[in-house]
N, C-alpha and C positions, 0 to 999 in steps of 0.2 A: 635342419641342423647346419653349421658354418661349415663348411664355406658353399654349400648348395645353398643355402640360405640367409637369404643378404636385406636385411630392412632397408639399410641407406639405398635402395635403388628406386626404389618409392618416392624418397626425398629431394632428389634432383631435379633442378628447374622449373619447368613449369609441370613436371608430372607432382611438385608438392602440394597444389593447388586441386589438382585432376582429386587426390585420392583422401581430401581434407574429411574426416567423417563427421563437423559439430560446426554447422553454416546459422550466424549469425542473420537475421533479415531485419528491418526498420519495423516489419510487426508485431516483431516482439516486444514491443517496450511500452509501456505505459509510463506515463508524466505523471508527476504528482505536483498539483499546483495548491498553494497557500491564498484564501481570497478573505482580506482583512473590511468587516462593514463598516468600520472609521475611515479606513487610508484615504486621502486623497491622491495618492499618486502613488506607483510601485516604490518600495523603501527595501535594499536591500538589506540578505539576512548576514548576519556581520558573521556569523557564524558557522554556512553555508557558501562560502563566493562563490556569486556568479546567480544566487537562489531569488529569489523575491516575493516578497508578500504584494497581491495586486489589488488596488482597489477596486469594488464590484463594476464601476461603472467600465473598467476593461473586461468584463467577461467577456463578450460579443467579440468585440476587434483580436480579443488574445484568440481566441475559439479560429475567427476564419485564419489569425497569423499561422496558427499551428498546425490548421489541416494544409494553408497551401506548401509549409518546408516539408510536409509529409508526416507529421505525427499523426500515429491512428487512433491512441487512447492515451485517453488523461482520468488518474482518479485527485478528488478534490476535498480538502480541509479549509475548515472556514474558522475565521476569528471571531466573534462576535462585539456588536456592542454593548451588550450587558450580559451578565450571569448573574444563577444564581445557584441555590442548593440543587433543585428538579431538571436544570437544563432546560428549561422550556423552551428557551431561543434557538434549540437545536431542531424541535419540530414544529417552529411557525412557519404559519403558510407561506409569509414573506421574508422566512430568515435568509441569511449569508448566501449556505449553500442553495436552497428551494430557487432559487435569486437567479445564482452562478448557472444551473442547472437549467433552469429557462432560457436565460439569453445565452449561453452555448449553444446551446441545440436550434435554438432561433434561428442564429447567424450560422453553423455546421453544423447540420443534420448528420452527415453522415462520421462525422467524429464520436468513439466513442467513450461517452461521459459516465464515470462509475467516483459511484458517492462511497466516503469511509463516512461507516457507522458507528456512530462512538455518541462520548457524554461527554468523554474528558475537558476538549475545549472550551465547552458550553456552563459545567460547572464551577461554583464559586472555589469549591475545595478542591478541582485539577482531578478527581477521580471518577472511574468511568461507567458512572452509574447514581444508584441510591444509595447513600452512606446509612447504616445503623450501628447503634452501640454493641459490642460484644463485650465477653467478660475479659479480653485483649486488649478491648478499648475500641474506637471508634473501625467499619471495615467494609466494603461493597457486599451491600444485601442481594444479592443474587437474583433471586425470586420477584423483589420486587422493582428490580432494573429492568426487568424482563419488561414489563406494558413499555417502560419509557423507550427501549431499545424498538421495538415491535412500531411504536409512534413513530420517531425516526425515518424507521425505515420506508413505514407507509408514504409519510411526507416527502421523502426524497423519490419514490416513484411517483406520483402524484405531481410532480414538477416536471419528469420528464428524464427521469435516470436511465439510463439501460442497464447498468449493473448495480446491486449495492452491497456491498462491503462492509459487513459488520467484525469490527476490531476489536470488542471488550471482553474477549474470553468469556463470556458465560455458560453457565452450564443451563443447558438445553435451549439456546440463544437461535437456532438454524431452527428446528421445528417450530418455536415459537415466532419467528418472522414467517416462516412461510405462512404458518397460517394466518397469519394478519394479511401478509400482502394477498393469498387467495381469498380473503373475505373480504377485501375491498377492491377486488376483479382485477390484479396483479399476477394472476399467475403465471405471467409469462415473463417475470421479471426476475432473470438470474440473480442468486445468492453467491458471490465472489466470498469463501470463509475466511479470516486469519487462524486458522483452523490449531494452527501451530505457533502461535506467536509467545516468545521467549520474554523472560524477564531481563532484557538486556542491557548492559553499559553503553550500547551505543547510538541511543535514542537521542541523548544529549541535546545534540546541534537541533533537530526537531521539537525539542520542547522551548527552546525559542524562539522557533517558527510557527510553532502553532500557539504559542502563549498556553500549555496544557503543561506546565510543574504543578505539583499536585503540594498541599500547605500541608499535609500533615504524613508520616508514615510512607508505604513505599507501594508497589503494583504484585509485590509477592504473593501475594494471596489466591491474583487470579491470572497474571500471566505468568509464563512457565519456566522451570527451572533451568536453565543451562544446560546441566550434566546430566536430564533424562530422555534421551531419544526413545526409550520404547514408550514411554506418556507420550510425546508426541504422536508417537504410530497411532494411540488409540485415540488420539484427541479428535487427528483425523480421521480416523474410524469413523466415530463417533459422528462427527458431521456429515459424513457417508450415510450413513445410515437415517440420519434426521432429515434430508433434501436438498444438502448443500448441490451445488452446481461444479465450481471451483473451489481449489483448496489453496492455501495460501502457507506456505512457510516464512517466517521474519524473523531475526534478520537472512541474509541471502549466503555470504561468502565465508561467515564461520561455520553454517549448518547443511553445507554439501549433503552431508549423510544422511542427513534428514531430509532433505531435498528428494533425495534415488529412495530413499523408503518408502514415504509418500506416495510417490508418481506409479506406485506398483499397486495401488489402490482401484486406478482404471478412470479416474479423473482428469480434468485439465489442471494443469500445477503453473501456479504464480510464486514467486519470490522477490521477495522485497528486500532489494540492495539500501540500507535503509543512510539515515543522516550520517551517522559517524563513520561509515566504508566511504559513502562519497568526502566526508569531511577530512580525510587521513588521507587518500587519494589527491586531493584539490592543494591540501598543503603541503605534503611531497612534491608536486606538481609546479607552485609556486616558489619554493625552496633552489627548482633546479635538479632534484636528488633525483625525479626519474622522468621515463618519458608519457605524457598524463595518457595520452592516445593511442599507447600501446598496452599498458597497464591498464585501462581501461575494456579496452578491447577483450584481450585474455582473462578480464573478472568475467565480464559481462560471459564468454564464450566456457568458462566452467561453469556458470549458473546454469548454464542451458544444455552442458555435459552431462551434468548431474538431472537434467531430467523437466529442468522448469519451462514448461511451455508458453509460458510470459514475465516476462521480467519488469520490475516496478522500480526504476531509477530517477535521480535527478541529472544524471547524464542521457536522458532520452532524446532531447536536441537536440544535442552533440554527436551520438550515435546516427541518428536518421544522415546526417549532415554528410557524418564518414565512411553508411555502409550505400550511398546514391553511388 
């Protein structure tokens, strides 16, 4: 009690430093990179500054740039050149990613390369899976997303992933990869879950990055509500209990609470600072209204307050850059 009891003495000089309790490192951050199979050359995302779709033929040279500034992980979306209803381009041998994922690891081995698993890019309708008719009208078949999800995922081990990342909320989506990837001698190939991924407003800037707007209707159905954090709890739960490895909360800096609930699970926790945090942040930034590399700093060091033991930015550069 005051006056025996004095916080500010803590705070002085360099003892603020000495008694910091929530220490940012460069390993915690994962890259998210966009890899377009048309581009001929990186084309910035207009909507993103500073972001870039690269063409495949930089896989390799992007791979060794980014291990030698110190990046450790990078997870990867890929554009394709054709879609259709099934996604098939999402698990050909020689798609985007299968591509991207080879000549990384080619050229940095020791970098680690984690594939998002999804449909959405890959189909003609923007949605993340099999479309069927309901009496609502057209909505992701669940059940039968699940082979093409499981496809996926085999194919992106099978290139040479070290983690893979399945995104599409399905229900029972973690049991049914694992057992694919153990039936084709993958089981030692981590399941990174989107365990908790929100039906969010702030996806935006990303769906022009990965060319994934969906033509009809919205993602309500199977990514999550905003306003339910104990659904989240059990979502992760739920992927707890199926084989997941990691669990992944999205977006990052409105769902703190969900963040610390999560992390009491007993898993490694990912959170994905996703396109519209970076996009609101970059144009602030630009504006003049704040300082980007402080404001950054302090999102980045509540996501990991809150409990997230890797963090998924497109300020991962930029961090490496500032925490040497």
């Amino acid at each position: 009690m005051y006056p025996e009891t004095r916080f500010r003495r803590l705070r002085r000089g360099v003892l603020r430093d000495l008694f910091t309790e929530t220490r940012l490192n460069a390993e915690d951050f994962i890259m998210p990179i966009f890899f377009d199979e048309t581009a001929k050359e990186r084309s910035q995302i207009n909507s993103m500054p500073g972001q870039f779709r690269y063409p495949l033929r930089e896989a390799g040279s992007l791979a060794k740039e980014l291990a030698a500034e110190g990046v450790r992980s990078v997870i990867l979306f890929g554009i394709p050149s054709e879609k259709d209803e099934c996604a098939s381009g999402a698990f050909a041998e020689n798609g985007v990613i299968q591509t991207a994922v080879c000549e990384m690891k080619k050229t940095a081995p020791a970098l680690v390369v984690i594939t998002d698993v999804c449909a959405c890019e890959y189909t003609s309708h923007g949605h993340c899976g099999i479309i069927s008719k309901t009496c609502d009208g057209p909505d992701l078949d669940n059940d039968k997303s699940l082979e093409l999800i499981g496809k996926i995922a085999v194919s992106h081990a099978k290139a040479g992933a070290d983690i893979v990342a399945p995104s599409c909320m399905l229900d029972g989506m973690i049991s049914f990869i694992r057992k694919k990837l153990d039936e084709a001698g993958f089981s030692n190939t981590p399941i990174m879950s989107y365990s908790s991924k929100f039906a969010s407003a702030l996806y935006g800037p990303f769906r022009e990055a990965a060319d994934s707007g969906f033509s009809f209707g919205d993602r309500k159905t199977y990514q999550m509500n905003p306003a339910n954090a104990r659904e989240a709890f059990r979502e992760s739960e739920e992927d707890v209990s199926e084989g997941a490895d990691i669990l992944m909360v999205k977006p990052a800096t409105f769902y703190l609470d969900v963040v610390a609930d999560v992390k009491s699970l007993g898993l490694p926790v990912a959170a994905y600072h996703v396109s519209g945090e970076y996009s609101m942040i970059k144009a602030a930034a630009i504006n003049g209204w704040i300082d980007e590399k402080k404001i950054v700093l302090e999102a980045m060091t509540s996501i990991k307050r809150a409990g997230a033991d890797l963090i998924i930015t497109y300020y991962t550069r930029d961090l490496v850059g500032w925490l040497k």
